[in-house]
N, C-alpha and C positions, 0 to 999 in steps of 0.2 A: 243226413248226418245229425243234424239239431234235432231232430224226433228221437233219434237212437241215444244222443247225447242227455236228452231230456227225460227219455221215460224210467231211467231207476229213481231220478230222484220226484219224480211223480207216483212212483212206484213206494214208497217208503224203503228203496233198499238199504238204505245206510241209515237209517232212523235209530237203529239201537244201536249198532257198531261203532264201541268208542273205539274200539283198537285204531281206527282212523279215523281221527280226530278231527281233520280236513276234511274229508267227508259226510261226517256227524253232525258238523256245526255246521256245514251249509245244507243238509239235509233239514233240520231244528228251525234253520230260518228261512227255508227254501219257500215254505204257504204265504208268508209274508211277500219275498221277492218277487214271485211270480202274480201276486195282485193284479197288477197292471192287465196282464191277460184275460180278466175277466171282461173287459171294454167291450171285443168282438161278441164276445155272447150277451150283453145286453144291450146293442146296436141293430143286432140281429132277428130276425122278424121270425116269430114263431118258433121258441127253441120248447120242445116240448121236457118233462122230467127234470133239469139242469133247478128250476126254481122252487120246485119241492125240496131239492135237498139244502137249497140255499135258507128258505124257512125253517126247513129243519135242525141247521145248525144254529141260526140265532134262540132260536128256542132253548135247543140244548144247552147251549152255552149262555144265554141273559138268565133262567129260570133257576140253574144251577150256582148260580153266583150271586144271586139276589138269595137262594136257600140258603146257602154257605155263609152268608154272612148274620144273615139270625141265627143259626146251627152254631160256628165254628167262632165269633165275635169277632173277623175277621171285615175289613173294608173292602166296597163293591169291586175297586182296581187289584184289590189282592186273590179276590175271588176270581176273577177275570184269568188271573195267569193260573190258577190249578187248571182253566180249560183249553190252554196252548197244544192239549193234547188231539184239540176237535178240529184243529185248524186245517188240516189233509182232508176235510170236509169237501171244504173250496175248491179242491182239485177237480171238482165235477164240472164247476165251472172255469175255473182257470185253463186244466188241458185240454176244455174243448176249443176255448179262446186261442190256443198254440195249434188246434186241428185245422180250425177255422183260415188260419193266418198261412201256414204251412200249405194246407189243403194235400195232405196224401194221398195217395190213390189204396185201395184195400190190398193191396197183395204190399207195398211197403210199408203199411201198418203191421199186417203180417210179417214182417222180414223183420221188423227192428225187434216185436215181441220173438222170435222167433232167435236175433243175435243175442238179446241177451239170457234166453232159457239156455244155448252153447253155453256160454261164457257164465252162467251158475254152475251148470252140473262139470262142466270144466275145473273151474277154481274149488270146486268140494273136491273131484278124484285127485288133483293135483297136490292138495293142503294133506290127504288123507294119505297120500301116496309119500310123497317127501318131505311132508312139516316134522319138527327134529322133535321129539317127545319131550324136552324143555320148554315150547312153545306151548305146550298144554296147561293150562292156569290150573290148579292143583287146589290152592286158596282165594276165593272170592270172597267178597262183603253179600251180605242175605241180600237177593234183588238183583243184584250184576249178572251179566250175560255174557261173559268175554266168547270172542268168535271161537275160540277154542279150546277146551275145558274139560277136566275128568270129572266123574264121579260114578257116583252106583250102576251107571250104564256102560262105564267105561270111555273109552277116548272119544267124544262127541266134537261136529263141528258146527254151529251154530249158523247157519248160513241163512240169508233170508230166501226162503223158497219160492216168492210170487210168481216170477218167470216159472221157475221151473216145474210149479204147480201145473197151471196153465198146460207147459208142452206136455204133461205126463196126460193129461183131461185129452188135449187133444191127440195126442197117439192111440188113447185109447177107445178115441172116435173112429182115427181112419183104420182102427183092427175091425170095430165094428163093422164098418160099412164094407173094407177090402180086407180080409188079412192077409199080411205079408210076410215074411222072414224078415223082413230088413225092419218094418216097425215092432215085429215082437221084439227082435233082439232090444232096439232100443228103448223098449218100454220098460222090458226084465232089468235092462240098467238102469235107468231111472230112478224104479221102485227099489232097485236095490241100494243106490247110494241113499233115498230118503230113507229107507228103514235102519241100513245098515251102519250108514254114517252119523248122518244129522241126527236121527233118533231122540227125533221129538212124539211122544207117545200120541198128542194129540193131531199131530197132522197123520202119523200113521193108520191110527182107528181114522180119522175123518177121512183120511186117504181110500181108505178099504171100502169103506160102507157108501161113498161117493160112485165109484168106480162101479160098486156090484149093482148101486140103484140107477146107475147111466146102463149097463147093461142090460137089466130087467127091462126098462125102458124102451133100450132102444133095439131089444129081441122081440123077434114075432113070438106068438101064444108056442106053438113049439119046441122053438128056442129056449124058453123060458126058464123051464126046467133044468138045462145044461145050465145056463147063468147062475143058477142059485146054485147048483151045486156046484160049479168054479171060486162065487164066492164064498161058497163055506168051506172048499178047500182050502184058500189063500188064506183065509178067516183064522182057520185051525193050524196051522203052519206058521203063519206070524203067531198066533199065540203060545208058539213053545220056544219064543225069544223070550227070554227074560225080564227086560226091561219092557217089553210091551207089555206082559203077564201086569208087570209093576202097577199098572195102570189101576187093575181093580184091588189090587192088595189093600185091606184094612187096617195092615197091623201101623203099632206107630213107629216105626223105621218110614213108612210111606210118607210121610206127614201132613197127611190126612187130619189129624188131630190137629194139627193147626190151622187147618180149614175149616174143621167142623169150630173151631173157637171162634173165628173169624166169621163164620154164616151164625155161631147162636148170637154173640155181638151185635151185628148187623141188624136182625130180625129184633132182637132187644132195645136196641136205642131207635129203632122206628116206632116202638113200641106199638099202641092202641090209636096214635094217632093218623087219623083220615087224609091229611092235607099232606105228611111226610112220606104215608103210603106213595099216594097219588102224582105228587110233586118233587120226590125226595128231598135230602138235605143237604145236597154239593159234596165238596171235600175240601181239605185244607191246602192252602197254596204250596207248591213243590219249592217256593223262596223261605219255607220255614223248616230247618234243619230234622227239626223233630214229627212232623205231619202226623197222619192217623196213626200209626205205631205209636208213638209217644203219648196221644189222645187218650188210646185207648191200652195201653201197656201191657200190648203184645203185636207180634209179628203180625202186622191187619195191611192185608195189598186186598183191594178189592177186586183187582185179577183173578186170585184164588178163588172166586166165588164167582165167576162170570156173571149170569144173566143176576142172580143176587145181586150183585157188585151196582151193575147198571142201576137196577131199582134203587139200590140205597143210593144214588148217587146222583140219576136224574127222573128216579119215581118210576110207576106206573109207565105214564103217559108219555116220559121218555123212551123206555124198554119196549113200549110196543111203539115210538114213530120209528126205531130203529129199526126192529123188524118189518115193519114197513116197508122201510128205504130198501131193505135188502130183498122183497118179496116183489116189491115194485121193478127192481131192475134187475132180476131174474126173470120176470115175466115178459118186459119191454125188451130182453134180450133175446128171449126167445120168439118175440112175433118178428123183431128185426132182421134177424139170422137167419128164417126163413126165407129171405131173399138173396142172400149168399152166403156158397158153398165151400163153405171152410173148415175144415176142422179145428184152425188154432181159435176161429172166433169161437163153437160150441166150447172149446176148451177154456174160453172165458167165461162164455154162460154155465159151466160147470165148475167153474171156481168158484162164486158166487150161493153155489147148491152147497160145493163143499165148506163156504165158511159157516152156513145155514145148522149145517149137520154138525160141524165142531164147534158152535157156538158152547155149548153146555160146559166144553172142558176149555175154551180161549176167545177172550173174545174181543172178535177183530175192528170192531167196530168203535171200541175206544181205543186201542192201542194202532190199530191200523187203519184207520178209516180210507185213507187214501186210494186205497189197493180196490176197494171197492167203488172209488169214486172215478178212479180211472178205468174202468170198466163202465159204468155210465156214459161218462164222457164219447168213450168209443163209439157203443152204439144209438147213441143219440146225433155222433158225426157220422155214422155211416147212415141212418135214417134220413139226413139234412142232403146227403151225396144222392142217396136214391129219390129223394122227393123233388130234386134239382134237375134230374135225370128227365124224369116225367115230365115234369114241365117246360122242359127243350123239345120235347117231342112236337113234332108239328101235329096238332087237331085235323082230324077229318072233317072234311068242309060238305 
């Protein structure tokens, strides 16, 4: 129950969701809280991965705030809180420190990620089913996310989709390996409340091209050719929804235009210089009303610009430890999972592929880092479960 209990808010589920405000604000302060947790993983003899990411965030987070304050004429401690955002960093090492303590067994690691992908794709069919069209935010402030919201796509529900990431990766493993009726149907629902509902363009494209590259993959040379053309069927079909279409639209209804002012910006005040390339130049604390928009007087979210965004913000050398981090435990999840036979764990290590691939249009790795950090955490405790295993074994004498 404490694992099930723990893993949204490990998870970043309520991270953006002001409509619950209780939940938001112990989400915000939840990497702080859970500190204590890190104890078991640095007590612990031989945690392999958990301490690359631990460098990785002081890096990102001291190098960026030390820029920010030559850049922005802002102080080290004010520079500091623009990077509260990296703090789900930790959660590599924090929820291993809760795996560590708990010690689960893999099939109720499985169960808990598994209660709470029900209980997303649940509360979307539910909200989508009986939310009263009053409850649809109609007028938002530029930037706000409310859970439920109209516009150019129509009635959207903002849901965070980690769990239900995840189950959709892995249904789409055990169709690979068995197919069934019972998992197509629920896979066809799935994909259908993400495209249908939530109808976030980017996890749709990242959703697609995930799914047909785990296919290719995981088809024999024969097969192959069926996959491709599966996926260029479903390719071609979501692309006569509309709001998917939206995705490549140039015109300025899209507001693209205020992307492309935001990336010539960006690329401009990095200007000619070497060290801003290489090291970026931070950003301005979220404690000051006016931040980059006001800077630079215009609508400037360096989200718009994903991997852009990263550079101007922790350089070069920031943007690839990131990638890094993520190529790293995509890798270490796949030698791990070798060893058990899961589909919700590949469904992790495809989650992981699919933030890879959606990088370009969102990126997770400032706004959500957590999501991947508990994925780490995972199979670096099930590696620690199986290395434990072996070593009980009694030696041939």
């Amino acid at each position: 129950m404490l694992l099930i209990a723990a893993l949204p808010l490990f998870g970043q589920t309520f991270h953006y969701m002001k409509d619950l405000k209780p939940l938001w604000a112990l989400s915000k302060a939840f990497p702080l809280l859970s500190l204590l947790l890190v104890l078991p993983v640095l007590t612990y003899r031989r945690v392999p991965q958990v301490f690359g990411w631990l460098l990785a965030f002081l890096w990102l987070v001291l190098v960026s705030s030390f820029a920010g304050v030559l850049t922005f004429d802002q102080n080290f401690l004010l520079g500091l809180t623009a990077q509260v955002k990296l703090l789900p960093m930790l959660y590599a090492l924090s929820f291993l420190g809760l795996l560590l303590l708990v010690r689960p067994s893999t099939d109720q690691l499985v169960k808990a990620i598994q209660v709470w992908a029900v209980l997303t794709f649940a509360a979307v069919f539910l909200l989508w089913a009986f939310a009263p069209q009053s409850w649809y935010s109609t007028k938002y402030e530029f930037g706000d996310a409310p859970l439920l919201s109209v516009d150019d796509r129509g009635n959207r529900i903002r849901m965070p989709m980690y769990f239900g990431l995840i189950a959709l990766f892995s249904l789409n493993r055990r169709l690979l390996a068995k197919p069934d009726l019972r998992t197509a149907v629920l896979f066809v629902f799935a994909l259908a409340l993400i495209a249908g509902v939530v109808r976030t363009r980017a996890v749709v494209l990242g959703c697609v091209a995930t799914l047909a590259l785990i296919a290719f993959m995981a088809s024999s040379p024969r097969w192959r050719v069926v996959a491709v053309a599966a996926a260029a069927i479903v390719g071609f079909v979501l692309l006569q929804v509309p709001y998917v279409q939206s995705a490549f639209d140039t015109s300025a209804a899209s507001g693209i235009q205020l992307r492309q002012i935001t990336a010539d910006k960006s690329i401009a005040f990095l200007g000619d210089s070497v060290l801003r390339w290489m090291f970026g130049v931070g950003t301005i604390t979220p404690l000051d009303p006016g931040g980059l928009p006001k800077f630079f007087n215009h609508f400037f979210f360096l989200a718009d610009i994903s991997w852009l965004g990263i550079v101007f913000e922790f350089g070069l050398v920031g943007a690839a430890i990131m990638l890094i981090l993520l190529m790293r435990t995509w890798n270490y999840a796949r030698r791990v999972r070798q060893s058990f036979n899961s589909p919700v764990l590949a469904g992790m290590q495809d989650y992981v592929l699919f933030t890879l691939i959606q990088s370009p249009l969102y990126s997770t790795m400032t706004l959500q880092p957590g999501e991947i950090a508990v994925v780490a955490a995972i199979f670096v405790y099930l590696a620690i479960m199986r290395r434990n295993v072996q070593l009980r074994k009694p030696r041939p004498t």
